[in-house]
C-alpha positions, 0 to 999 in steps of 0.5 A: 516451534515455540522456542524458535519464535521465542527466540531473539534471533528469529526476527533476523532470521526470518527477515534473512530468509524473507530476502533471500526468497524474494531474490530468487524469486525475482532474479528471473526477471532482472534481464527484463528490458524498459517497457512504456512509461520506462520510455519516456520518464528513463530511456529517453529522459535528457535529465538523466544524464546529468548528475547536477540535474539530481535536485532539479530532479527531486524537486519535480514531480514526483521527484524523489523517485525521479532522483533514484533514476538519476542516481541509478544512470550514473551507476550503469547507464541503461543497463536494467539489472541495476534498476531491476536490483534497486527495487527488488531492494525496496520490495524487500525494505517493505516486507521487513517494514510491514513485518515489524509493523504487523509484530508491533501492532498485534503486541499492542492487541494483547498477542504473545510475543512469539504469536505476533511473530507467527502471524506477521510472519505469515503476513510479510510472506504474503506481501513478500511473494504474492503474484500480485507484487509483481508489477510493482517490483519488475515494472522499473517506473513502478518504483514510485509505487513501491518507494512511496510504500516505503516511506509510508510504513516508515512512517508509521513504524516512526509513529508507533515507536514515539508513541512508546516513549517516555522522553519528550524529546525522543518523541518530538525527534520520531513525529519530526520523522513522521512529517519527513517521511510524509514529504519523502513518500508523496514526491516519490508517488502522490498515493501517500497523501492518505497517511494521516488517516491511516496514523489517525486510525491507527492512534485510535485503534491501537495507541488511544484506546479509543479515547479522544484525549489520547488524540488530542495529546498529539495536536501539533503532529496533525496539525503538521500533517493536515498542513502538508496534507491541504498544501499536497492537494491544493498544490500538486494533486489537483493541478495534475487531475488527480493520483493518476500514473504519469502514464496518464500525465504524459497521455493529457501531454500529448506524449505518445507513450501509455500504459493500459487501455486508457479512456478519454473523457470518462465522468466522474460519476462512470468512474466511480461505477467502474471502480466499484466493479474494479475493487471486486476484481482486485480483491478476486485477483489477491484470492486467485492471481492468474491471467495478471495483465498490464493492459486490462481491458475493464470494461467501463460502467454508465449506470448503477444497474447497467451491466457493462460491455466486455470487449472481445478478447478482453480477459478477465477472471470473473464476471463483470457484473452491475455495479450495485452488485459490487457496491453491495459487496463493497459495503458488506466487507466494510460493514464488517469492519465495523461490526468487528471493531464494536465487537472489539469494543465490547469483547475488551470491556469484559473478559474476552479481551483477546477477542477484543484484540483480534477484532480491532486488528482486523477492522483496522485493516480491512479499513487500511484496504480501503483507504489505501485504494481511495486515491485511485479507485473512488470518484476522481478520473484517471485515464486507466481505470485498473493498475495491479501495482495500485494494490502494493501497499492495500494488499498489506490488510487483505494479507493481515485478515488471511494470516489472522485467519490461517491463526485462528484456525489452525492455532492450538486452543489455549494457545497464545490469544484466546478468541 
């Protein structure tokens, strides 16, 4: 087994073997008609039609994506399969992405090259094939969610390549890539405005050693990318009412198509109670996915130790508590986190440096969880509380801590990392 990961053929492999399971995963579903918000922003959308619309289009809302749909009609029109092979093609685009992310990272943690590769491996499986993805790959309009991953993993991946670099202007040419990616991944879904506190960590964590100075190396990329990062909220976030689908855009328009059981006039502080209770119950969705649903019925909160009121015949796999409780959890794993990032600190500053590694890859993703699921589950009012294809990219970490686990257990002593 070792030799096999050793070997340079298995990356393209493994990535040869990743897409074609996803194909005969998804295949099933590549009949599957338009379905709300396809509606609206597809079916019925007159821009469409036209390919001289394409850069009116994709200088719109969300008009990368948007620019696909176009490209994606002049092919075949309205017949799905098209739609349907264009983003089971970006699903597969990601998982390759987040296996090259995941193999670069755990090299930079002190992992052997053939340990990076089994874990990432089993991490990019996770992404690839989990339940959870479903949404976000056969929801057609969801190709904002999984088009805007894409960009963001380029970006980072753009990043870590030119911080490996000698030749000035080899870098200069990759952060130029990084600002380009950040445009293209906000105007396909506005979720991606979180990248430069994901590149900021990551700088941190894995290029900077923790040090300040390496960061600072790096100005003129952050200030690149706080620029475009005030310019996105000033400009698009707060003037549409927050990170919402356009579901929730079209609901405010009095269009008459929505997904999901939306809730008018919600507070930010109810919200912010829901989501508490939200995030729990994605993360028991990533453990034990079943009775998955686009139309949660989720039950709003209004006080911090007030139990909510599920409506009859609401499904839902686990108890709604108060939200303290989930507050409490939430604050627990991220606690964590910190705890294993000192730890990581410590365990490289003496002997144990694998354990050292270990720890900050894990404390960088329980952080990326988090703050991958920010613009749409903390404090600022959207019209449907709970979308599984929010998880797309946040799933990446929960999947990163389950690989690492399954190495830590299962992994020879001796072999690879120690700790």
């Amino acid at each position: 087994m070792e030799n096999i990961l050793k070997s340079r053929w298995f990356s393209p492999a493994f990535l040869l073997v990743m897409a074609v399971s996803v194909v005969i995963v998804y295949s099933g579903t590549f009949s599957a008609g338009f379905h709300f918000d396809d509606i609206p922003l597809i079916v019925e959308n007159n821009a469409l039609r036209d390919l001289n619309n394409f850069f009116d289009l994709l200088t719109g809302q969300r008009g990368v994506t948007m620019a696909t749909f176009v490209l994606n009609y002049a092919v075949g029109g309205l017949d799905v399969t098209g739609y349907h092979i264009v983003n089971t093609a970006i699903h597969i685009i990601n998982a390759g992405l987040a296996y090259l992310l995941l193999t670069a990272t755990l090299a930079k943690s002190g992992f052997t090259t053939e340990r990076s590769r089994k874990i990432a491996a089993v991490a990019a499986l996770f992404f690839a094939l989990h339940p959870i993805q479903t949404q976000s790959v056969t929801y057609i309009v969801q190709r904002m969610e999984s088009l805007s991953a894409l960009f963001y993993l380029a970006a980072l991946l753009a990043f870590v390549k030119a911080a490996g670099l000698n030749a000035k202007s080899g870098r200069i040419a990759l952060y130029g890539s990084v600002v380009v990616f950040y445009i293209l991944g906000f105007y396909s879904k506005e979720v991606a405005v979180t990248l430069p506190a994901v590149i900021f960590l990551y700088d941190l964590f894995f290029v900077s050693s923790m040090r300040l100075k390496g960061l600072a190396s790096r100005w003129p990329l952050y200030l690149a990318l706080v620029v475009l990062l005030v310019y996105f909220i000033v400009s698009t976030v707060v003037p549409a009412g927050g990170f919402g689908d356009l579901s929730e855009e079209l609901a405010r328009s009095s269009a008459p198509i929505s997904a999901g059981f939306g809730v008018a006039g919600i507070s930010v502080y109810e919200y912010l109670l829901t989501e508490f209770n939200v995030i729990i119950y994605y993360i028991a969705l990533l453990f034990v996915p079943v009775n998955q649903n686009l139309d949660y019925d989720f039950p709003i909160s209004s006080g911090l130790f007030q139990t909510p009121v599920v409506r009859d015949g609401a499904v839902l796999n686990i108890p709604i508590t108060m939200p303290v409780v989930s507050l409490v959890i939430i604050l627990i794993i991220i606690g964590g986190g910190v705890w294993l990032l000192l730890r990581s600190r410590v365990a490289s500053a003496g002997t144990d440096k694998g354990a050292g590694g270990r720890a900050r890859v894990a404390a960088f993703f329980i952080f990326w969880f988090f703050i991958l699921l920010s613009p749409t589950s903390s404090f600022i009012p959207i019209l449907d509380v709970i979308f599984e294809h929010r998880l797309y990219l946040a799933s990446l970490g929960f999947f990163t801590l389950v690989a690492l686990f399954i190495d830590r257990v299962f992994a020879g002593r001796g072999e690879g990392l120690s700790g």
